[in-house]
C-alpha positions as a Markdown table, in Angstrom:
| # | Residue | x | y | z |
|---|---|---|---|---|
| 1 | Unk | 110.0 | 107.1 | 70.9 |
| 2 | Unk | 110.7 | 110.2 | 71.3 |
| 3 | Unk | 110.5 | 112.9 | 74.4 |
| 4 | Unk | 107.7 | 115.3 | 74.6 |
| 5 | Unk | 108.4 | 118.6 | 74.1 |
| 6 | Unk | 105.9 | 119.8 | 76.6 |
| 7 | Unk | 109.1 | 119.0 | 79.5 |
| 8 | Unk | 112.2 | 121.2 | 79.8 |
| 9 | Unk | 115.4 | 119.9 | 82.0 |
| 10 | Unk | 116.3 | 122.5 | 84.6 |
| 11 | Unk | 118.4 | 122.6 | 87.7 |
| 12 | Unk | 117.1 | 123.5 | 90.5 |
| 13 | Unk | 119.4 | 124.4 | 93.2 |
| 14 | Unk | 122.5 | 122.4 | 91.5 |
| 15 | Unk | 120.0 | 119.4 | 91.2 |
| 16 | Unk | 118.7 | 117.9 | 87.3 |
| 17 | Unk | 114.3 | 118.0 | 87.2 |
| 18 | Unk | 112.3 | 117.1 | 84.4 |
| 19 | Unk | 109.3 | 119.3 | 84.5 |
| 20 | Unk | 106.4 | 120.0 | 82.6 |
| 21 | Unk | 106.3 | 123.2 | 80.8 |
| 22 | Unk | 103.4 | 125.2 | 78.8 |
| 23 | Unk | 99.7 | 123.1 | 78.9 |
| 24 | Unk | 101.3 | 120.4 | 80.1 |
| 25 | Unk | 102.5 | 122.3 | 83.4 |
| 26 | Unk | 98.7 | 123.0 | 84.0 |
| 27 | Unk | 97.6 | 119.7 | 83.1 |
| 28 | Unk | 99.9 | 117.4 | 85.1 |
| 29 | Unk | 101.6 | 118.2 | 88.5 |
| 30 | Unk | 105.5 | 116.6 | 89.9 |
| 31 | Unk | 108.9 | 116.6 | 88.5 |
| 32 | Unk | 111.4 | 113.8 | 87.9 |
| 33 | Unk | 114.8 | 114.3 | 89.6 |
| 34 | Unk | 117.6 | 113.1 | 87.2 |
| 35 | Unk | 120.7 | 112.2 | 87.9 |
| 36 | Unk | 123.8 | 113.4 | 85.6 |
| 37 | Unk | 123.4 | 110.2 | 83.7 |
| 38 | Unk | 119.5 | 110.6 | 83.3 |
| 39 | Unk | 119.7 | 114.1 | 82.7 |
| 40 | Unk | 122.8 | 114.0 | 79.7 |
| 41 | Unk | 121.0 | 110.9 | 78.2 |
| 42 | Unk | 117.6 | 113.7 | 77.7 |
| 43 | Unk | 119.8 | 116.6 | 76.4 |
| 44 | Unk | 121.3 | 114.2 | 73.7 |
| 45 | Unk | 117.5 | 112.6 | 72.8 |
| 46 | Unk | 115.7 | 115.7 | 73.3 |
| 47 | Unk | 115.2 | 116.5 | 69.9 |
| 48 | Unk | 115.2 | 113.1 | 68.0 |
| 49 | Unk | 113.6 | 109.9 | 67.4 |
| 50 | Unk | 115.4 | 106.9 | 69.4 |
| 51 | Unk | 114.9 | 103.5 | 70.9 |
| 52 | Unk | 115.7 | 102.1 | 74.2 |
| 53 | Unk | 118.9 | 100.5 | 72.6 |
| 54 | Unk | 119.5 | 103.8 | 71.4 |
| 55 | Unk | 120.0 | 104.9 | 74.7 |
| 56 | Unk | 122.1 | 101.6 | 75.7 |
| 57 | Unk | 124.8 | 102.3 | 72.6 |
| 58 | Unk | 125.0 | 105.9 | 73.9 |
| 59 | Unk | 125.4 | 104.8 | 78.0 |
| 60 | Unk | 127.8 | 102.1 | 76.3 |
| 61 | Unk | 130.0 | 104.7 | 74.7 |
| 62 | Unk | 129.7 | 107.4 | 76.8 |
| 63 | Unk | 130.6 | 106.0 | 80.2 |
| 64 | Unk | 132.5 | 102.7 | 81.7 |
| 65 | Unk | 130.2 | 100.4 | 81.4 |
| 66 | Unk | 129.6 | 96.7 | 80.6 |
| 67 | Unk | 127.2 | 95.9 | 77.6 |
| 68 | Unk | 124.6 | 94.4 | 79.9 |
| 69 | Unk | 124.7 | 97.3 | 82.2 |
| 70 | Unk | 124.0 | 99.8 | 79.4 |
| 71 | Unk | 120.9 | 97.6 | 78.3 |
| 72 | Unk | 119.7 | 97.2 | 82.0 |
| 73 | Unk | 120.3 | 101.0 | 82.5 |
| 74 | Unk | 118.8 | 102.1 | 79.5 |
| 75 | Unk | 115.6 | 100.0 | 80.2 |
| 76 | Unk | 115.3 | 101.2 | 84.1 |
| 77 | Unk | 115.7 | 105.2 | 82.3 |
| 78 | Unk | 113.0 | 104.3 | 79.3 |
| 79 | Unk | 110.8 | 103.2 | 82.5 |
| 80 | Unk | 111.1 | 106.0 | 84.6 |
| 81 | Unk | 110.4 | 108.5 | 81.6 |
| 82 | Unk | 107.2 | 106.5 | 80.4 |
| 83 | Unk | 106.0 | 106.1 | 83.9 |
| 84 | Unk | 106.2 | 110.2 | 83.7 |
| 85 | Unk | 104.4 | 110.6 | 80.4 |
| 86 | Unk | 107.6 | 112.2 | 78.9 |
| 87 | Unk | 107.3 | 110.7 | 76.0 |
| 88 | Unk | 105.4 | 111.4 | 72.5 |
């Protein structure tokens, strides 16, 4: 997978949003509020190809977590993402 480039991170008032930029902005309405975690795991994938276990080795070696925790977190971000079309 890989994230659509019509969505740029920003902070808005010290908080992380995923929003839709260009088309897509006139095309589809909301944002997605990102946490630090959500928001560091899109600046790293923002420009490649990656799978959801992608995502769990990088939560694995990037913060203090358990395996199983990275797999489960990395599966509740690739949910929330899809579920906001930010993916190709």
């Amino acid at each position: 997978m890989r994230f659509h480039k019509g969505y740029i991170l920003c902070d808005i008032c010290g908080e992380n949003a995923l929003l839709p930029n260009g088309k897509e902005g006139v095309e589809l309405t909301g944002m997605l509020h990102l946490n630090e975690t959500a928001a560091e795991v899109f600046r790293h994938f923002s420009d490649k190809d990656f799978k959801e276990e992608d995502i769990a080795k990088f939560l694995f070696e990037n913060y203090d977590v358990k395996e199983s925790t990275a797999r489960e977190g990395a599966a509740r971000l690739t949910e929330a993402f899809s579920a906001f079309d930010a993916f190709d």
